[in-house]
N, CA and C atoms as an extended XYZ file, in Angstrom:
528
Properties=species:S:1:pos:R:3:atomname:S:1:resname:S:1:resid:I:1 pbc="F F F"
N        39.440       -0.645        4.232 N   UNK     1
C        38.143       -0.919        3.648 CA  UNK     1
C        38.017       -0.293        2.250 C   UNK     1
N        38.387        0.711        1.745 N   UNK     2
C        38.490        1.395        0.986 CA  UNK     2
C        38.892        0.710       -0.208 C   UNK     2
N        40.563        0.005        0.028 N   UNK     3
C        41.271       -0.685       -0.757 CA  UNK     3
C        40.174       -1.522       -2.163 C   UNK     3
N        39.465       -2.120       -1.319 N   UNK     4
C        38.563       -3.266       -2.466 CA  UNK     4
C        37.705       -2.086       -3.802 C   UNK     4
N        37.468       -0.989       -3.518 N   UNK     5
C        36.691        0.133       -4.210 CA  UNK     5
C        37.990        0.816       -4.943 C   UNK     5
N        38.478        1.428       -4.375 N   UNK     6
C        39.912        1.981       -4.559 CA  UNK     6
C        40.604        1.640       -5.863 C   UNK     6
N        40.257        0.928       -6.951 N   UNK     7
C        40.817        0.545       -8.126 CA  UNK     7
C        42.159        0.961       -8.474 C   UNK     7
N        41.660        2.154       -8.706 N   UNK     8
C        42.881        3.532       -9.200 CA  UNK     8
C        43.998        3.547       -8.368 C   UNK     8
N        43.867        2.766       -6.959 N   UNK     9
C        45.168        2.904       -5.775 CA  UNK     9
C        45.397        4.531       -5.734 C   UNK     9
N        44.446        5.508       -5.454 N   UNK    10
C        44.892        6.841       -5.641 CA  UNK    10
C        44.703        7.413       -3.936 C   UNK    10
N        43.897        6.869       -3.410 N   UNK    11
C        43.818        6.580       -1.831 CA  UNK    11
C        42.265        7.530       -1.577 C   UNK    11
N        41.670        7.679       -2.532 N   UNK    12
C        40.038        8.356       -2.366 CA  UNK    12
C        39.178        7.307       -3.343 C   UNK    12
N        38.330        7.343       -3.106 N   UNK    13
C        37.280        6.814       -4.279 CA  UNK    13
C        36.620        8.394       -4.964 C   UNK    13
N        36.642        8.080       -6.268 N   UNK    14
C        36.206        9.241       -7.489 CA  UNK    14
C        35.244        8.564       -7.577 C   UNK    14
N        33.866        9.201       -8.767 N   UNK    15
C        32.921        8.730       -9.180 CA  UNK    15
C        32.483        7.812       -9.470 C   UNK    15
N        33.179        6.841      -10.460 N   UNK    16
C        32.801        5.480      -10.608 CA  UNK    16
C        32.959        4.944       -9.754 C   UNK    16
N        33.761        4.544       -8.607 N   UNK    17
C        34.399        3.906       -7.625 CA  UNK    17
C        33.571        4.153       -6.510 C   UNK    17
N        33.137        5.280       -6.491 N   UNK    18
C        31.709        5.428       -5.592 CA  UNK    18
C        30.493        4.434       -5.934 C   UNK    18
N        30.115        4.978       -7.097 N   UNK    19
C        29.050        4.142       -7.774 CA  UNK    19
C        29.732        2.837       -7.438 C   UNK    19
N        30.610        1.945       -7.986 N   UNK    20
C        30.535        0.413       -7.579 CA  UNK    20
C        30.058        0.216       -6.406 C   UNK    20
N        30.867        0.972       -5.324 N   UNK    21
C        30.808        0.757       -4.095 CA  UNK    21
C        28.879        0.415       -3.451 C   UNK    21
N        28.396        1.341       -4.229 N   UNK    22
C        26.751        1.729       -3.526 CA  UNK    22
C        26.480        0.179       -4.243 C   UNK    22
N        26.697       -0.104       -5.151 N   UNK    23
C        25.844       -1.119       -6.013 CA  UNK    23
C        26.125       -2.513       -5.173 C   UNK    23
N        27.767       -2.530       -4.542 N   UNK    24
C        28.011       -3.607       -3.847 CA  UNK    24
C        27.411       -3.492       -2.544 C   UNK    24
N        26.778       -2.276       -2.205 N   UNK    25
C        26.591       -2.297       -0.640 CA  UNK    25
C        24.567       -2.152       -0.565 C   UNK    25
N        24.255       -2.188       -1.693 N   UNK    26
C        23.035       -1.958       -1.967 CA  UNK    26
C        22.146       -3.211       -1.255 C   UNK    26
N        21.112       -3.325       -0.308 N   UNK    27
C        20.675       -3.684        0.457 CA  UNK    27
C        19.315       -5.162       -0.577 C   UNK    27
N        18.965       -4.366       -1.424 N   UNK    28
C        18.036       -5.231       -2.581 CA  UNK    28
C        18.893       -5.505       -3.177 C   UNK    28
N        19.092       -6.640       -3.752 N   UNK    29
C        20.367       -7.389       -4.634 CA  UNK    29
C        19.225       -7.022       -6.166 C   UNK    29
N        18.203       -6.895       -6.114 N   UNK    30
C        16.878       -7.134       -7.056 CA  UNK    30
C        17.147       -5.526       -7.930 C   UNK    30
N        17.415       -5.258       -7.029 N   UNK    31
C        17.667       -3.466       -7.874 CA  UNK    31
C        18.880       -2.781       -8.699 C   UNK    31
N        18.222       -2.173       -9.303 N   UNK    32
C        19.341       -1.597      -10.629 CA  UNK    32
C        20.269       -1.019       -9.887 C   UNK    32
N        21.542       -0.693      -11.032 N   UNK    33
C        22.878        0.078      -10.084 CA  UNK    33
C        22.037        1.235       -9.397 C   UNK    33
N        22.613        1.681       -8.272 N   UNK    34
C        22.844        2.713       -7.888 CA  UNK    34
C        22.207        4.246       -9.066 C   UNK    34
N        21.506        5.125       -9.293 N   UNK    35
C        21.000        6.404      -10.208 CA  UNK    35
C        21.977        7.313       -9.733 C   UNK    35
N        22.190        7.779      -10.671 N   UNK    36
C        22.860        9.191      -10.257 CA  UNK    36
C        22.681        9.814       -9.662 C   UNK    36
N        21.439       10.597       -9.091 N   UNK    37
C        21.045       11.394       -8.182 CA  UNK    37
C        21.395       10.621       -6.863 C   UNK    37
N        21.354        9.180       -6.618 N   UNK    38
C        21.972        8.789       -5.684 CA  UNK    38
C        23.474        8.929       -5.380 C   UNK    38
N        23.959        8.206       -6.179 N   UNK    39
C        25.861        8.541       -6.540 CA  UNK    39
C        25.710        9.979       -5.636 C   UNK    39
N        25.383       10.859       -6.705 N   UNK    40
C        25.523       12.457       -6.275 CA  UNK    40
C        25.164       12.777       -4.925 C   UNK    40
N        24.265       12.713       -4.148 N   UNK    41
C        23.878       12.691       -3.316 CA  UNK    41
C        24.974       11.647       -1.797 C   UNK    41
N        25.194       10.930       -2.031 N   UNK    42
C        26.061       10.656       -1.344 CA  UNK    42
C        28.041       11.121       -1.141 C   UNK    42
N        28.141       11.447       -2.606 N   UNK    43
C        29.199       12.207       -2.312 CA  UNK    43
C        28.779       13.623       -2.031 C   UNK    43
N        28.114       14.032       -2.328 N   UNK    44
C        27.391       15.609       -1.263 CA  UNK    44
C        27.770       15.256        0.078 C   UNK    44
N        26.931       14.313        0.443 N   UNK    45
C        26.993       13.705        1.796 CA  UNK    45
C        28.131       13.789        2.314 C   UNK    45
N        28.962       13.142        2.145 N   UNK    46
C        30.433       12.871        2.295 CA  UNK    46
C        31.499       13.818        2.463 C   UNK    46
N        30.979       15.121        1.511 N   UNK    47
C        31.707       15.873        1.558 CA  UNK    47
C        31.197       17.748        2.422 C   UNK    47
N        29.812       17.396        3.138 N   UNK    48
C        29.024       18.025        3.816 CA  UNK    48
C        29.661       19.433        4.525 C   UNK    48
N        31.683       19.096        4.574 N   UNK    49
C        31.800       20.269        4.522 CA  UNK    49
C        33.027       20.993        4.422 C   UNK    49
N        32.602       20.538        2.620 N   UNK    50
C        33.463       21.608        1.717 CA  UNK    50
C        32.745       22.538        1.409 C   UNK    50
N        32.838       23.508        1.454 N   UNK    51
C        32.088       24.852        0.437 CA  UNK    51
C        32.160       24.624       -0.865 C   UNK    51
N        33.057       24.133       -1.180 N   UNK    52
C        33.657       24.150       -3.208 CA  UNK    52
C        32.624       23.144       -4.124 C   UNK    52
N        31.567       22.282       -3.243 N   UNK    53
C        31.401       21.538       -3.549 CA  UNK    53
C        30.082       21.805       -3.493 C   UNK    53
N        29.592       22.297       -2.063 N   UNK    54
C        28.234       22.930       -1.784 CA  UNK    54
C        27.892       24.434       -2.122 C   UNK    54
N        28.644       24.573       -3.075 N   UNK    55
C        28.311       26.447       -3.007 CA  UNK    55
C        27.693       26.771       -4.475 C   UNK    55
N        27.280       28.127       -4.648 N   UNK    56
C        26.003       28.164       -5.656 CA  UNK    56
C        26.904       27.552       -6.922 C   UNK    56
N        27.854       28.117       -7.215 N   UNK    57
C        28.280       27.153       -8.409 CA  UNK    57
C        28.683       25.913       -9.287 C   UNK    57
N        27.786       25.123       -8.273 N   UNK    58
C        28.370       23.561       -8.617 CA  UNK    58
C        27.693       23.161       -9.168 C   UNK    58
N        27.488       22.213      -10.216 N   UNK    59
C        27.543       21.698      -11.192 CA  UNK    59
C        27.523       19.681      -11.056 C   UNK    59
N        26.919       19.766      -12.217 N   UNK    60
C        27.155       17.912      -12.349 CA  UNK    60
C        28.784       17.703      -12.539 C   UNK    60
N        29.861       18.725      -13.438 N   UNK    61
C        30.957       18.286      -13.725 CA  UNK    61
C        31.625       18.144      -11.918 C   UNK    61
N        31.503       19.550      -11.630 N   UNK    62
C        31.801       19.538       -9.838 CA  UNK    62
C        31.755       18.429       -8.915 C   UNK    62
N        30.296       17.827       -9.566 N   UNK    63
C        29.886       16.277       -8.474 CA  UNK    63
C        30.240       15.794       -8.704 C   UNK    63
N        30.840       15.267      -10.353 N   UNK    64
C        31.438       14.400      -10.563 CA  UNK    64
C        33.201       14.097      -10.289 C   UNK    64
N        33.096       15.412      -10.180 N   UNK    65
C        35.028       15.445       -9.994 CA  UNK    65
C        35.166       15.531       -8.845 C   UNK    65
N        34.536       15.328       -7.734 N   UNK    66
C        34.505       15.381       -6.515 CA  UNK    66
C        34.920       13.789       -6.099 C   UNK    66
N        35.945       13.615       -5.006 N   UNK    67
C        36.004       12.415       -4.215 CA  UNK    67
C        35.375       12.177       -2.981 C   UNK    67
N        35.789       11.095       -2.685 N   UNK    68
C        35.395       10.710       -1.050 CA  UNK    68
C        36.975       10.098       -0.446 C   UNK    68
N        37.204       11.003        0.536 N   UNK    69
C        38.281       10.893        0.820 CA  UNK    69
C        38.514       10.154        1.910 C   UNK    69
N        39.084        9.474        2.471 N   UNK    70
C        39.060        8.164        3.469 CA  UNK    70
C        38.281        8.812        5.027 C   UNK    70
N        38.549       10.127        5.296 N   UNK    71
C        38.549       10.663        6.394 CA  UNK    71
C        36.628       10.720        6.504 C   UNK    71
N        36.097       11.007        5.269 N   UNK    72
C        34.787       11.443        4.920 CA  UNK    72
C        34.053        9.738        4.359 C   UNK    72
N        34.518        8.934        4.611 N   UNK    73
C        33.839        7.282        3.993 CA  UNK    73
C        32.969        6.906        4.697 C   UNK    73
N        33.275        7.349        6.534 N   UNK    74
C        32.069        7.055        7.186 CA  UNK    74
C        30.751        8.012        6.925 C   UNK    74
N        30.401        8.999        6.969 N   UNK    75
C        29.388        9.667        6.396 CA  UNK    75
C        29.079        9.216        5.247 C   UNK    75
N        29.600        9.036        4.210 N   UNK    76
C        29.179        8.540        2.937 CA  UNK    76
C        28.354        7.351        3.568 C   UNK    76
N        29.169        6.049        3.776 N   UNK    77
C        28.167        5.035        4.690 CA  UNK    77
C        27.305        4.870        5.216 C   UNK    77
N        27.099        6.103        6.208 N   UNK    78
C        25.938        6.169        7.306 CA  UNK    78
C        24.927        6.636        6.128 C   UNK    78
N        25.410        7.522        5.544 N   UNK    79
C        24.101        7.688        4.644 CA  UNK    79
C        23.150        7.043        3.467 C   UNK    79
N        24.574        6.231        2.692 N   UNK    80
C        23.815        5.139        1.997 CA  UNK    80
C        22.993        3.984        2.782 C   UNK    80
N        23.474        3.622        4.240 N   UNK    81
C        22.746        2.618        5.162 CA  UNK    81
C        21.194        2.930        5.334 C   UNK    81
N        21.596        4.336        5.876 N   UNK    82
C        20.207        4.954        6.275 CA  UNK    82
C        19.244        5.265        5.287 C   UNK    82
N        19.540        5.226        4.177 N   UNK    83
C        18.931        5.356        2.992 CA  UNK    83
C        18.051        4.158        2.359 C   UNK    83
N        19.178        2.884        2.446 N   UNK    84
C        18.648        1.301        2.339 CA  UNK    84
C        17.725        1.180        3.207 C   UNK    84
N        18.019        1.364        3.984 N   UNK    85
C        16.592        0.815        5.556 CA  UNK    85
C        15.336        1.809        5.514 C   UNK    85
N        15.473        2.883        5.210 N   UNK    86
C        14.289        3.921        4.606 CA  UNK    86
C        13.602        3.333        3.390 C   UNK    86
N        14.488        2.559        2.513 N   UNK    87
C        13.643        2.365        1.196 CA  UNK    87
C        12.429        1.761        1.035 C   UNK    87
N        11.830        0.905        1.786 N   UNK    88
C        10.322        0.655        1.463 CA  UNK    88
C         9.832        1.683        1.936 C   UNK    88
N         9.976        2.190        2.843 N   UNK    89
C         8.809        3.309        2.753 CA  UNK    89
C         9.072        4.478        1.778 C   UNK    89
N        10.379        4.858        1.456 N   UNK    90
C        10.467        5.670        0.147 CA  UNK    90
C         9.326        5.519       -1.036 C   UNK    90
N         9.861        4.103       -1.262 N   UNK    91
C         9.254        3.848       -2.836 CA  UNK    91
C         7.462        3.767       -2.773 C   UNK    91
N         7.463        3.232       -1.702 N   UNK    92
C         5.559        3.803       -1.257 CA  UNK    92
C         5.157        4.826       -1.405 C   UNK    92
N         6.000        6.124       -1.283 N   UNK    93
C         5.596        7.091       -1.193 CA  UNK    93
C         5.985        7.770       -2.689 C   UNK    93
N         6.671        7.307       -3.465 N   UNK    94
C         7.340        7.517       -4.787 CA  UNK    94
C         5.883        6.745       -5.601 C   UNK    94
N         5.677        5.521       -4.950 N   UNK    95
C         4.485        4.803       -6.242 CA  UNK    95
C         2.955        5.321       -6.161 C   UNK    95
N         3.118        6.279       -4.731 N   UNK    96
C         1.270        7.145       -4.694 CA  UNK    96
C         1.768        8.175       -5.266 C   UNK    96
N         2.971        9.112       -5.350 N   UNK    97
C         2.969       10.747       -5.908 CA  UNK    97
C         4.025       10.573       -7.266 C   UNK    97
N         4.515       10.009       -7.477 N   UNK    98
C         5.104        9.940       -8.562 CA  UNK    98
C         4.614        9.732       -9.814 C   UNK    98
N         3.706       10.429      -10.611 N   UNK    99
C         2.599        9.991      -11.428 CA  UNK    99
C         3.304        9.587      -12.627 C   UNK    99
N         4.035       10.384      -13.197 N   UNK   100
C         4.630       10.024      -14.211 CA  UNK   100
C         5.497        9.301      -14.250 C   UNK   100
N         5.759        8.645      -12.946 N   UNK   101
C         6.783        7.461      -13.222 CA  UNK   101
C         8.186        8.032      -13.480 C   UNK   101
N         9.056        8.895      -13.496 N   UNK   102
C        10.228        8.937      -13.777 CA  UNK   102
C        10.997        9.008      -12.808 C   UNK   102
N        10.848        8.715      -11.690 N   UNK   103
C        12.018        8.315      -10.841 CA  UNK   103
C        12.129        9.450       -9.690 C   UNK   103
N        11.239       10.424       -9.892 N   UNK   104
C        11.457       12.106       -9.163 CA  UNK   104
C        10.174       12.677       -9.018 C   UNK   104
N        10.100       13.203       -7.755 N   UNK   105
C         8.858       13.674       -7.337 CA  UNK   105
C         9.185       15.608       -7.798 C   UNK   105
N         8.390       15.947       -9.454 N   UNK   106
C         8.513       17.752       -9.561 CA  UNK   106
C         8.154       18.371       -8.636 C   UNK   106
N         7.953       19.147       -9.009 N   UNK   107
C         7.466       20.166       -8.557 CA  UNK   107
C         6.037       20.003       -7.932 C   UNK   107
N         5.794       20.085       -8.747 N   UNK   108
C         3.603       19.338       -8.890 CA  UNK   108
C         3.433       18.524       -7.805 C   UNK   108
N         4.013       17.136       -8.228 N   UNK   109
C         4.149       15.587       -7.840 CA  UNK   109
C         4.689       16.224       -6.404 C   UNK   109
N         5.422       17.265       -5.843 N   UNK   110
C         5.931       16.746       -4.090 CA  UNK   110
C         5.045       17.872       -3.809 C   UNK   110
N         4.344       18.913       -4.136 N   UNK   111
C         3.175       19.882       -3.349 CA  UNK   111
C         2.189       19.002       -3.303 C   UNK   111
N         1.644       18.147       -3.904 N   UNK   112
C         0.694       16.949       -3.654 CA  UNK   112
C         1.053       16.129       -2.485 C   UNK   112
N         2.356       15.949       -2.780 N   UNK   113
C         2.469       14.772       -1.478 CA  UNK   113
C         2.528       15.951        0.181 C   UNK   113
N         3.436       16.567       -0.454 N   UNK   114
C         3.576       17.549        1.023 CA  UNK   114
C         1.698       18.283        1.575 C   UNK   114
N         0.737       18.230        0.254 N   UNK   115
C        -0.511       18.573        0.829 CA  UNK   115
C        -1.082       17.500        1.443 C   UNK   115
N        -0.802       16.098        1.173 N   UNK   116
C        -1.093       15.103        1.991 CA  UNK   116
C        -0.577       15.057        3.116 C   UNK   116
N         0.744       14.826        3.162 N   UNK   117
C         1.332       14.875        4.542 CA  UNK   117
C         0.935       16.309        5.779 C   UNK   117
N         0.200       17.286        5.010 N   UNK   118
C        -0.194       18.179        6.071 CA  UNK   118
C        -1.559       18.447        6.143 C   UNK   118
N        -1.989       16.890        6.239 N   UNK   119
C        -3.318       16.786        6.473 CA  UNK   119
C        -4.196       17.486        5.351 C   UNK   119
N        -4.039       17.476        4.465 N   UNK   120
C        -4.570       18.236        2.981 CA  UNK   120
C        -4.715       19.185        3.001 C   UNK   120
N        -4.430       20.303        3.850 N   UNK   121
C        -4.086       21.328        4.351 CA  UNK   121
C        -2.840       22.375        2.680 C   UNK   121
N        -3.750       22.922        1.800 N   UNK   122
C        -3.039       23.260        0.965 CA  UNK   122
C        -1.773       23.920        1.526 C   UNK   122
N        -0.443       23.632        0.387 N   UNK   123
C         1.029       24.224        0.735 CA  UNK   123
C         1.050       24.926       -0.522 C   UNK   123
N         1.723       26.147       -0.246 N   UNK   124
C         1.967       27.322       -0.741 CA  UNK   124
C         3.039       26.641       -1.403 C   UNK   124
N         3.482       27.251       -2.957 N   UNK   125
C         4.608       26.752       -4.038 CA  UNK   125
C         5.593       27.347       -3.613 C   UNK   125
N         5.217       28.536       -2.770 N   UNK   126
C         6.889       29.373       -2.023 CA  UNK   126
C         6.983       28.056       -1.154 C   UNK   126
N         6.640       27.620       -0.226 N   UNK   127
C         7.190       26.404        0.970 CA  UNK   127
C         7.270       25.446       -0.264 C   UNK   127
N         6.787       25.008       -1.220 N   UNK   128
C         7.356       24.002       -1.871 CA  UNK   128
C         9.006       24.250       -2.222 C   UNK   128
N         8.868       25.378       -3.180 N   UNK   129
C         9.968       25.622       -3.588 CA  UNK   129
C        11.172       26.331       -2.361 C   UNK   129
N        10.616       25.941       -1.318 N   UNK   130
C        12.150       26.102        0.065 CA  UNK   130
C        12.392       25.118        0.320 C   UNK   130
N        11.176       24.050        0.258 N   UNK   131
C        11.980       22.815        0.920 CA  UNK   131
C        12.725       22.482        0.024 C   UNK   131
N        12.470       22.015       -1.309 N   UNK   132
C        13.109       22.001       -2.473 CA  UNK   132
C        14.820       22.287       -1.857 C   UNK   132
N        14.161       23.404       -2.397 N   UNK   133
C        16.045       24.132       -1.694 CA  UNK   133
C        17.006       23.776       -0.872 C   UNK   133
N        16.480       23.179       -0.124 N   UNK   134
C        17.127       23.396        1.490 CA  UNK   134
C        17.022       21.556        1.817 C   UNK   134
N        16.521       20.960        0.497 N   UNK   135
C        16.549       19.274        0.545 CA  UNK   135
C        17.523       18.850       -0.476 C   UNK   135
N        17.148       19.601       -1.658 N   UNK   136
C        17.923       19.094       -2.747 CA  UNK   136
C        19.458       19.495       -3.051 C   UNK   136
N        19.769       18.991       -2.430 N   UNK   137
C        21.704       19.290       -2.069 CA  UNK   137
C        22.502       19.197       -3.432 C   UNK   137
N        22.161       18.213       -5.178 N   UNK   138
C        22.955       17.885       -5.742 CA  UNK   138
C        22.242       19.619       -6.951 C   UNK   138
N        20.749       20.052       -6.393 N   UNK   139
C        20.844       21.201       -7.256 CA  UNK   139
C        19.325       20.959       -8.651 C   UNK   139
N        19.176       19.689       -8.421 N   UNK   140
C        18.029       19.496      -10.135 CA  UNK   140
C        16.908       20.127       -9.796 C   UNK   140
N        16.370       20.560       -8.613 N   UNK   141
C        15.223       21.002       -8.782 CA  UNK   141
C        13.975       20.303       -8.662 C   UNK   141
N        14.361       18.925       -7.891 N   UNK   142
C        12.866       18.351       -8.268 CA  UNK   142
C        14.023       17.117       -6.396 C   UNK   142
N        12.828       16.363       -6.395 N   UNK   143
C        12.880       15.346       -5.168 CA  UNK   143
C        12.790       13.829       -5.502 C   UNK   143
N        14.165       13.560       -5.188 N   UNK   144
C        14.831       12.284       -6.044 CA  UNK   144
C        14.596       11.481       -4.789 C   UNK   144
N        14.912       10.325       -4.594 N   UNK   145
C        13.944        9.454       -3.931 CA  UNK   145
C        15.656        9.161       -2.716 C   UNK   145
N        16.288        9.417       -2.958 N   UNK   146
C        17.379       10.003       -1.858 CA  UNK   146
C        17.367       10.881       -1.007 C   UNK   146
N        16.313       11.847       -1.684 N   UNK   147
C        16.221       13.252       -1.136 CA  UNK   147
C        15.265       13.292       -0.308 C   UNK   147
N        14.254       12.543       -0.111 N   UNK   148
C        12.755       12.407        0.102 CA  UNK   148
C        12.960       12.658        2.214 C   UNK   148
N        13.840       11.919        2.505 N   UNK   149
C        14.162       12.024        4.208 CA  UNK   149
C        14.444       13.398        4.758 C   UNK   149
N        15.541       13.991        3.794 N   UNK   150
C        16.311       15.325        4.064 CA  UNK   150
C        14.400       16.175        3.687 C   UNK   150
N        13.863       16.279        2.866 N   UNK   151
C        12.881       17.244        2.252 CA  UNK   151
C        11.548       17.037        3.117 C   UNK   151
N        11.329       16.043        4.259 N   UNK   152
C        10.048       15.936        5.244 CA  UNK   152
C        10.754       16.591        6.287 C   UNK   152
N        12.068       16.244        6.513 N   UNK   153
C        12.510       17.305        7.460 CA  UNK   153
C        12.932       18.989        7.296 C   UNK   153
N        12.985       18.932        6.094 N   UNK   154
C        12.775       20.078        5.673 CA  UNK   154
C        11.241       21.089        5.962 C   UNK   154
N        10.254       20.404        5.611 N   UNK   155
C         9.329       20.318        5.358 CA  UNK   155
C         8.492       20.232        7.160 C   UNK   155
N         8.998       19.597        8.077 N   UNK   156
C         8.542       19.789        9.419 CA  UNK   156
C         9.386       20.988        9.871 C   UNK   156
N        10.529       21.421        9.564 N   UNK   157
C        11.105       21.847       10.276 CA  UNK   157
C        10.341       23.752        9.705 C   UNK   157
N        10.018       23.706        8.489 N   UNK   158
C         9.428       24.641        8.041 CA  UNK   158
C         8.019       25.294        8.649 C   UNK   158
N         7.097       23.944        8.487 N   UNK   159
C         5.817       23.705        8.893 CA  UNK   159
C         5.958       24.138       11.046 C   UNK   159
N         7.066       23.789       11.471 N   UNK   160
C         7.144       24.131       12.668 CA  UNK   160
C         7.163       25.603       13.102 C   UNK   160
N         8.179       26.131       12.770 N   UNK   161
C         8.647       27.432       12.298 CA  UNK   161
C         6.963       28.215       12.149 C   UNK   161
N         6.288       27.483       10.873 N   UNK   162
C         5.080       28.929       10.816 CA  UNK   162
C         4.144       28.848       11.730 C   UNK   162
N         3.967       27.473       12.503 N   UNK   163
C         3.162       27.612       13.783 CA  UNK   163
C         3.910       28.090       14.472 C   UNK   163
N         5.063       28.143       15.033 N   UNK   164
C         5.387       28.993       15.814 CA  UNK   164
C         4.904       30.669       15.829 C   UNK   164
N         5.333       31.129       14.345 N   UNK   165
C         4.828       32.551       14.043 CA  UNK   165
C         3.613       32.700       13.917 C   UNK   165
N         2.859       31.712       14.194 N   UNK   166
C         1.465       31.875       13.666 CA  UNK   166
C         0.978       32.244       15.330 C   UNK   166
N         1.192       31.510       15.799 N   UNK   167
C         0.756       31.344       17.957 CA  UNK   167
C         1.789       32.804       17.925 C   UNK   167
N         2.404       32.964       17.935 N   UNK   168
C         3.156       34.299       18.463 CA  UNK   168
C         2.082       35.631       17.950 C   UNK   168
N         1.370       35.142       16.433 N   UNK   169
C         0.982       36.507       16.193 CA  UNK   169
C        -0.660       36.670       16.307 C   UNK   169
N        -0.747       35.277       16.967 N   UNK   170
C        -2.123       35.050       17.503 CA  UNK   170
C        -3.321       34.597       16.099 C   UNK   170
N        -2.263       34.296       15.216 N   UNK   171
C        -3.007       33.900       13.923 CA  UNK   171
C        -4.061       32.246       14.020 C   UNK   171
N        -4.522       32.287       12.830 N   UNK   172
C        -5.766       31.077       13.497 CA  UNK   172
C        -4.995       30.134       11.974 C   UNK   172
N        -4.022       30.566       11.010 N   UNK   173
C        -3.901       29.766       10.107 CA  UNK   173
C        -2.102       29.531       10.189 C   UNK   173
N        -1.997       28.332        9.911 N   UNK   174
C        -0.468       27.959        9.886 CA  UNK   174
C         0.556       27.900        9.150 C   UNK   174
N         0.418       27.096        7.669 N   UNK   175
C         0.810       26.874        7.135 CA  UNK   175
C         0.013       27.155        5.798 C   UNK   175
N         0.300       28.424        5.102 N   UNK   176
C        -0.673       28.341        3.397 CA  UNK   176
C         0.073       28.867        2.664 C   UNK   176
């Protein structure tokens, strides 16, 4: 399967060769190539567990010099699939919080959405800036519309966590 992406005959797909691949497997024929933060994000994916790749020092050059190696193609897959079939409701949620239009929910733009999603229930910029963390795998700092699945589960799994500590310490507030 590989072979048709595979240009280079080097027996991995590298960066560009990734990118074709998403653009040929891209679910809207209507939509632009593949964004980078996507590209990136799927070879993250793919490569879920190298350290060299996920560790504090990586870099756009890192993502980019990074392959997908035949053994790691199904993860890459499952994740661009699962990503396509998520996308209308992504971009719904990209065209109410995304104010400025650039393609990425900041800082600002995802404590808005995450105060919606918790019942308007204000979120603290520390829980913003963890989910952040602990969603955004390629490193920019902000919630790219790839990222948006990984960062609600982030984001429940957080929100779970402080009710838990909250009922343990007999507190009446959950999440602030």
């Amino acid at each position: 399967m590989l072979k048709e992406w595979n240009v280079k005959n080097c027996g991995y797909l590298d960066y560009s060769e990734v990118e074709q691949w998403l653009d040929d497997m891209t679910i809207d024929f209507a939509k632009s190539r593949p964004q980078r933060a996507e590209v990136e994000y799927i070879i993250m994916e793919a490569n879920s567990d190298r350290d060299e790749v996920h560790g504090p020092d990586r870099t756009y050059q890192t993502i980019k010099s990074t392959t997908i190696l035949p053994e790691h193609f199904g993860r890459a897959a499952d994740a661009w699939i699962e990503y396509q079939e998520a996308l209308p409701q992504i971009q719904a949620i990209f065209d109410k919080f995304d104010r400025d239009q650039d393609g990425v929910l900041s800082k600002e733009e995802f404590q808005v959405f995450l105060t919606d999603l918790n019942e308007l229930e204000p979120v603290s910029e520390e829980d913003v800036a963890t989910v952040i963390k602990n969603s955004d795998i390629v490193g920019h700092g902000n919630i790219a519309a790839i990222n948006l699945p990984k960062a609600i589960a982030a984001w429940s799994a957080l929100d779970k966590k402080k009710r838990k500590q909250a009922e343990a310490t007999g507190s009446t507030c959950c999440v602030c």
